[in-house]
C-alpha positions in Angstrom: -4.0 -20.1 -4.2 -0.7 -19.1 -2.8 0.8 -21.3 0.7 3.3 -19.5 2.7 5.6 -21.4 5.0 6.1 -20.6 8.4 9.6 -19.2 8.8 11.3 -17.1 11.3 11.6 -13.5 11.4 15.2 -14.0 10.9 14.8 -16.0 7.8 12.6 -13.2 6.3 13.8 -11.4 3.1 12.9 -7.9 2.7 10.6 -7.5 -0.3 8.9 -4.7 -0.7 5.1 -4.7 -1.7 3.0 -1.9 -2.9 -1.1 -2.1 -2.2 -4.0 -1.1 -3.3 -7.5 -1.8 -2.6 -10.9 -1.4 -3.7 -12.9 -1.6 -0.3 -16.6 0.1 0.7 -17.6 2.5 3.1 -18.2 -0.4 6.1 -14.0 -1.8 6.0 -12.7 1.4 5.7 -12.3 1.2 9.7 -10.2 -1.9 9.8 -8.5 -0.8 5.8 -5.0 0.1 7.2 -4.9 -3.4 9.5 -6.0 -5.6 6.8 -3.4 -3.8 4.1 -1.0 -4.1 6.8 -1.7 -7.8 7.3 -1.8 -9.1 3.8 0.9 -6.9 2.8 2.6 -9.1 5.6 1.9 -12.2 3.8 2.8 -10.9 0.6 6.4 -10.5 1.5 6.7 -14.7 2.9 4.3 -15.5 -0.8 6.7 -13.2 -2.6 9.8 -14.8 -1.0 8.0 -18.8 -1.8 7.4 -17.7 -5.6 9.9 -15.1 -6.6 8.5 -15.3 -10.2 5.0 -13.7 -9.2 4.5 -10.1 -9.5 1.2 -9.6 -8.2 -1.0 -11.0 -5.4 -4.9 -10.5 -4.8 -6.5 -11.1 -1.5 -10.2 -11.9 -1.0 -11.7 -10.2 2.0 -12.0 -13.9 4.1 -7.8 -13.5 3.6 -7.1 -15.9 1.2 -4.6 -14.8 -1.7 -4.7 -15.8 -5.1 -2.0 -15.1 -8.3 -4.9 -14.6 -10.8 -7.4 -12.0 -10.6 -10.5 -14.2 -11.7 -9.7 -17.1 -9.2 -9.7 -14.5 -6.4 -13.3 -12.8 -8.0 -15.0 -16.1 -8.2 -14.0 -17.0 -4.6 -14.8 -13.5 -3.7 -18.7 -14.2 -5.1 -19.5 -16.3 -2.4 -18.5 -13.7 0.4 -20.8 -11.2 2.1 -17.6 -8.9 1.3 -16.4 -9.2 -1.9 -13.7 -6.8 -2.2 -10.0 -7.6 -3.8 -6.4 -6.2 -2.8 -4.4 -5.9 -4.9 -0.5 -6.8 -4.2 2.3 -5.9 -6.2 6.0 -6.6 -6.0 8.4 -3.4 -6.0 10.6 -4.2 -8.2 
């Protein structure tokens, strides 16, 4: 799982992130706050661990590098939907 440290804005790179996500019919509502808010934390992740291209967020918010570590934790949510998180490159 990827850890972000607390930086200022200031100190903030601009990295530019690309989303996509696979949500049902009852996050919809709340869909462009959460891709807003992970795509957020994608940018300080991105900046941490310049190597990684992609990131994958569980519906509880927690963000993973590999696809199957974010499923498996995703199993034991009520939602178990995954965002994607890509680097533009």
């Amino acid at each position: 799982m990827a850890q972000t440290k607390k930086k200022s804005s200031d100190e903030v790179e601009n990295v530019g992130v690309s989303a996509s996500t696979d949500l049902d019919e009852s996050t919809r509502v709340d869909t462009p706050t959460l891709v807003l808010k992970n795509a957020e934390r994608a940018k300080e992740i991105f900046k941490t661990y310049p190597s990684r291209e992609v990131i994958y967020f569980t519906s509880d918010g927690y963000a993973f590098f590999e696809k199957s570590d974010a499923k498996n934790h995703g199993n034991s949510l009520e939602k178990k939907e995954i965002e994607t998180i890509k680097k533009d490159k």
